[in-house]
C-alpha positions in Angstrom: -7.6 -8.8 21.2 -8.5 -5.6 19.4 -9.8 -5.8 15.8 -8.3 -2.4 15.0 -4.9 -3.3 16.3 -5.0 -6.1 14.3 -6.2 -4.4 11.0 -3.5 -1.7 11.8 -0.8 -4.5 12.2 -1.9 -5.6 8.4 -1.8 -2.1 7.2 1.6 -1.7 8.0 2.7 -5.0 7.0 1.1 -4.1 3.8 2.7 -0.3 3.4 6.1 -2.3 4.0 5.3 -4.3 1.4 4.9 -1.6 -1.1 7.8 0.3 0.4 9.9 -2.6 -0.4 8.1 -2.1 -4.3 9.1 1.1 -4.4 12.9 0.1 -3.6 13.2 -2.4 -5.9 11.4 -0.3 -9.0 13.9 2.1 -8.0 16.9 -0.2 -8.2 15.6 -1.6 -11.3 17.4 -1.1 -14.8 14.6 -1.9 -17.1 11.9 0.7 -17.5 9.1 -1.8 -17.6 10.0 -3.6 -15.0 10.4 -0.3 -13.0 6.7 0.6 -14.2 5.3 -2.3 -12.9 7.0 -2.9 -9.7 6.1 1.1 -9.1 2.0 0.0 -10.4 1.9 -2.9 -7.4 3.0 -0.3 -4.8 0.2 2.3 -5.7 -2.4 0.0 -6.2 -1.4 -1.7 -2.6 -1.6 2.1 -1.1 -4.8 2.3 -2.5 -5.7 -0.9 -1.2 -4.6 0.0 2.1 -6.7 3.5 1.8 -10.0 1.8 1.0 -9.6 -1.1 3.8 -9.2 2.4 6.3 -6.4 4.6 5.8 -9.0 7.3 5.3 -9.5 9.9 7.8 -12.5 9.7 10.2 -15.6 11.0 8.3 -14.7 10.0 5.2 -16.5 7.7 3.5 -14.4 5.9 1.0 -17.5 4.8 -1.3 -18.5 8.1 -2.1 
């Protein structure tokens, strides 16, 4: 029923996700492959930051 338990489920679905990046651009042999796979992972942490992994007060727009 809760909004925030839901976005939180989706948050760490998502920090899985670029966990799972991470893995496989370290397991990876060719350097640009590795640079992107490493590119998706930050950009879906900072995705996750701006939906509301800041801490309370923060305003993410600023």
């Amino acid at each position: 029923m809760s909004v925030a338990g839901e976005g939180g489920d989706r948050a760490q679905q998502m920090r899985a996700k670029a966990q799972e990046l991470q893995d496989a651009a370290d397991r990876a042999t060719d350097p640009q492959e590795r640079q992107q796979l490493r590119e998706k992972a930050r950009q879906m942490e900072e995705k996750i930051q701006r939906e509301g992994g800041t801490g309370p007060g923060l305003d993410p727009m600023v």
